[in-house]
N, C-alpha and C positions, 0 to 999 in steps of 0.2 A: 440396516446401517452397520459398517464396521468401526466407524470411530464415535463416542462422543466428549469431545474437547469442548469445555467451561473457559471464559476470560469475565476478567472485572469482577473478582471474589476477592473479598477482604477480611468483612464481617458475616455476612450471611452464609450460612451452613449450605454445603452441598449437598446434606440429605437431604433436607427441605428443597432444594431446586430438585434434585432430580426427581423427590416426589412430585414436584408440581411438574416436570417437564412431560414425566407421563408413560416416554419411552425408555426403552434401554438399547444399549448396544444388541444388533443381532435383531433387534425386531424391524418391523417396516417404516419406514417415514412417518412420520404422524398426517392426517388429510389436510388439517389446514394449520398454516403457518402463523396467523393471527391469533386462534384458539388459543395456540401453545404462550406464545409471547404474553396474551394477556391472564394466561392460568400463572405464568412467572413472574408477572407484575403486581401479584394480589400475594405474594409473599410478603412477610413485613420487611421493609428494609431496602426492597427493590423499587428503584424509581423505575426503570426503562429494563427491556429487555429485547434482542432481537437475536435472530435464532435462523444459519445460512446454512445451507447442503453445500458442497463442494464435493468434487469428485479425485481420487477414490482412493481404500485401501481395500485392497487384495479383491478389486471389482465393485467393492461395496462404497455407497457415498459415506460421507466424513459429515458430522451435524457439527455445526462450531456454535455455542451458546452464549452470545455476550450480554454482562448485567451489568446494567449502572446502578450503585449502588447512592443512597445518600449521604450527602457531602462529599461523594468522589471527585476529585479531578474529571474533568472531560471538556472535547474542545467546543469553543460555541460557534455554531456559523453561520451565518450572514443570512436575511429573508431571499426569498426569489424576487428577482430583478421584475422591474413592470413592462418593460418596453414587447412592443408586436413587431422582433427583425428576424433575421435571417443572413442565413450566409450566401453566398453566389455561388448557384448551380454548378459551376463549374470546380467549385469546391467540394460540395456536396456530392456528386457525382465519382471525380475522384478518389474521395474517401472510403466510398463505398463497395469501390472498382477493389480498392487496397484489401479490405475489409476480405469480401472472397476471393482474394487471389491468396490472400495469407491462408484462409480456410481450406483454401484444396492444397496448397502446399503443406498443411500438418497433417490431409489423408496420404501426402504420399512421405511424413517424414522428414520434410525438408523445412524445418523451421530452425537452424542455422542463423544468426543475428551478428553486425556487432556492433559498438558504440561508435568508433576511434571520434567523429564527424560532429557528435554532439545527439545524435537521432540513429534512429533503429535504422542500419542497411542490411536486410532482408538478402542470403544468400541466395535463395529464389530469383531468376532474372525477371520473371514478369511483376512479382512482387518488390522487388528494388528497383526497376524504372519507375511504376506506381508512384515510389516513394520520392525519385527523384523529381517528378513532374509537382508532388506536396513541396517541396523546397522552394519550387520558381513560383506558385502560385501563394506561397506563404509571405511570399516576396510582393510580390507584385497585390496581396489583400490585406496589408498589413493590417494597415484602421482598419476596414470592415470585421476582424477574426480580432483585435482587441473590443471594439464595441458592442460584438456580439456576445463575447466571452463576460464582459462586465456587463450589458445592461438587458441580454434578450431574456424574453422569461420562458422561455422553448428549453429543456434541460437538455435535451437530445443535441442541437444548434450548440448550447455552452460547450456541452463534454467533445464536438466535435471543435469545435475553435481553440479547445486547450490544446488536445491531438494537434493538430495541423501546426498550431503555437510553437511548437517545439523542433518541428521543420524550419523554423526560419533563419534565412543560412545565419544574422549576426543574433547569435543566442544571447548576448551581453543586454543589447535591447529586449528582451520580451522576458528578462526573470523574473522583473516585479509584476509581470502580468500574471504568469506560474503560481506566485507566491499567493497574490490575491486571489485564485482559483484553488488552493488548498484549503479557503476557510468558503468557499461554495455552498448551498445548501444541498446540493445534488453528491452521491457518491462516487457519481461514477465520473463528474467533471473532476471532484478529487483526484480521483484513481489517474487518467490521465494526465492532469498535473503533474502529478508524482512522480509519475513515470519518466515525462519530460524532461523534470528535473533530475531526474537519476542517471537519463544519460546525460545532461550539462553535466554533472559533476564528475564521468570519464574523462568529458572533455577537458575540463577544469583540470585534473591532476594532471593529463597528458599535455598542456600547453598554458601554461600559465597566463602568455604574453596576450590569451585572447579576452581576459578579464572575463572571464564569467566568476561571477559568486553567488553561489547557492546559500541561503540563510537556511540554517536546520531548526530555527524554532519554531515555525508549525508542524513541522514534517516530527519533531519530536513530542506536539500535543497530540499530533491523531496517533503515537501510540497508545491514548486512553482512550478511545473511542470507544463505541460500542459495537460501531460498522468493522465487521472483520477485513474488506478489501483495505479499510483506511487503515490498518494495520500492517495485513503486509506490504500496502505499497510504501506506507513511509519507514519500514523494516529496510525493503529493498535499494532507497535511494541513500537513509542513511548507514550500509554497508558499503555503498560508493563512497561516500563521503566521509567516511571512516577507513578509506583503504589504505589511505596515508600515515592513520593514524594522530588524525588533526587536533590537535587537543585543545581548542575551545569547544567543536562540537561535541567529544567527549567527557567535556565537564558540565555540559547543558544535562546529557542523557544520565550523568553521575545524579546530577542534582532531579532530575522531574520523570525517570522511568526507570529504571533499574526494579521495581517493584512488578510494574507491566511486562518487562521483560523477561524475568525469572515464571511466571507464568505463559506466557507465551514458548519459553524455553523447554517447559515439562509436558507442552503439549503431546497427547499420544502419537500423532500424527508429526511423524520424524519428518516427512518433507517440508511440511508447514513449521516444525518448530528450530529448526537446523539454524536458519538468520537471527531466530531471535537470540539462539544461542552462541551465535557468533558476535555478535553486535555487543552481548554484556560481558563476555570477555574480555573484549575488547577495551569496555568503556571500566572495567576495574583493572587495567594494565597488564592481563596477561599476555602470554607469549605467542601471538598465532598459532606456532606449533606446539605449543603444548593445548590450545583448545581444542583445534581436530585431532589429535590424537587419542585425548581423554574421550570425546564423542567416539572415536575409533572403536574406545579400546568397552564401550558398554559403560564408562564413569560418568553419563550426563548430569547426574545428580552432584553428586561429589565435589564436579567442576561449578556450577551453579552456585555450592553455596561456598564457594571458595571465591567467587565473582562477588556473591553479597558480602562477602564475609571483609574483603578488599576494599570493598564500596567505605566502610564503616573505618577503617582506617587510616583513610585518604583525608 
């Protein structure tokens, strides 16, 4: 391992996790994932702990440790749904066509993206037709991909009904469906969501007149999670949504993460902790250009607590 990066410390001592974790930086993976998690949960103090590999620094995977601690903050979400459905093959199919056309487009490189539309168009031509055929079929399965997204108990079925969710050309209609798929019991129907909603919220600043509104109050509870994807993806939606500089959503994140975020921001792992550094800048009124440049100039600390420090006399 070249990195490991702690989220969800408050009270409980990092020497006592990283004795319980086991490894250090520079050693190998621990074998099982579970071991580790529940040697972290017999800490005093720790309710939950879960514990992701991501890839890489300098070749090496990145461990990212998340603890929920007692009486934290964190978000609650909703049981799995009962129903036995499904989506239509011809959905299914599609998405999956998407799925490796996007994968052999990142061995050759070519994973180029952009919002303007409200969804991912994939500079790749075989991978933006893919996506444009999700548009007309998002269209034409409306109910089926809202009924599967709220009632199927298939997690794989949800996380693809969010995806495809966000193809639909009138994104105004399908936000509260988004929304309701952020408090999911599934991470990865999250993740999706999130995501969806991140590019709504391109779309959102660049045209007003199409009414999309993005609510950032889930999107700001799964910064306490313990699931790291549920982090950065609602990292990543609310730096869309923050590019305006919207200041109710930045007086949400004043009031319920500023805390998460400054962790997040000292993370070892500069690429992973870059947004969150950007976002509490943000949400204590500093100056764009003076955040990247402080990250520029090697002052990520300094700026950090010049962001709490702001927070406190707002």
């Amino acid at each position: 391992m070249g990195i490991i990066d702690f989220y969800g410390l408050r009270k409980v001592s990092p020497a006592r996790l990283e004795q319980a974790l086991g490894v250090r930086e520079g050693d190998a993976m621990p074998p099982s994932k579970t071991a580790v998690e529940e040697s972290l949960e017999a800490v005093p103090g720790v309710v939950r702990a879960r514990v992701e590999a991501v890839c890489c620094a300098s070749g090496k995977a990145i461990l990212f440790v998340g603890i929920e601690e007692k009486g934290a903050p964190h978000p609650e979400f909703r049981p799995i749904p009962p129903k036995e459905i499904t989506l239509p093959a011809s959905i299914l199919e599609t998405y999956r066509e998407l799925l490796s056309a996007v994968e052999q487009a990142a061995r050759r490189g070519e994973l180029g993206e952009d919002f303007v539309e409200g969804h991912s168009r994939m500079a790749d031509p075989a991978s933006r037709a893919l996506q444009q055929r999700l548009v007309t079929l998002a269209s034409e399965h409306l109910s089926a991909l809202r009924d599967v997204l709220r009632n199927s108990a298939d997690d794989e079925q949800r996380a693809i009904a969010a995806a495809v969710l966000g193809y639909a050309p009138q994104k105004s209609t399908v936000v509260d469906d988004l929304q309701f798929a952020l408090q999911d019991s599934d991470e990865k129907v999250r993740a999706n969501a999130a995501r969806a909603l991140s590019a709504f919220a391109v779309l959102a600043r660049r045209d007003a007149e199409q009414g999309v509104k993005v609510s950032p109050t889930w999107l700001v509870e799964m910064l306490h999670s313990i699931v790291w994807s549920d982090r950065q993806a609602a990292c990543q939606a609310l730096l869309n949504l923050t590019e305006d500089r919207n200041a109710d959503v930045l007086a949400l994140i004043r009031e319920r993460a500023m805390d998460s975020l400054a962790e997040m921001a000292r993370w070892k792992s500069l690429e992973h902790a870059l947004p969150a550094y950007i976002l509490l800048g943000r949400a204590a009124g500093l100056a764009e250009a003076d955040i990247h440049s402080e990250w520029e100039r090697g002052n990520r600390e300094q700026m950090i607590r010049k962001a709490l420090s702001a927070r406190k006399r707002r």
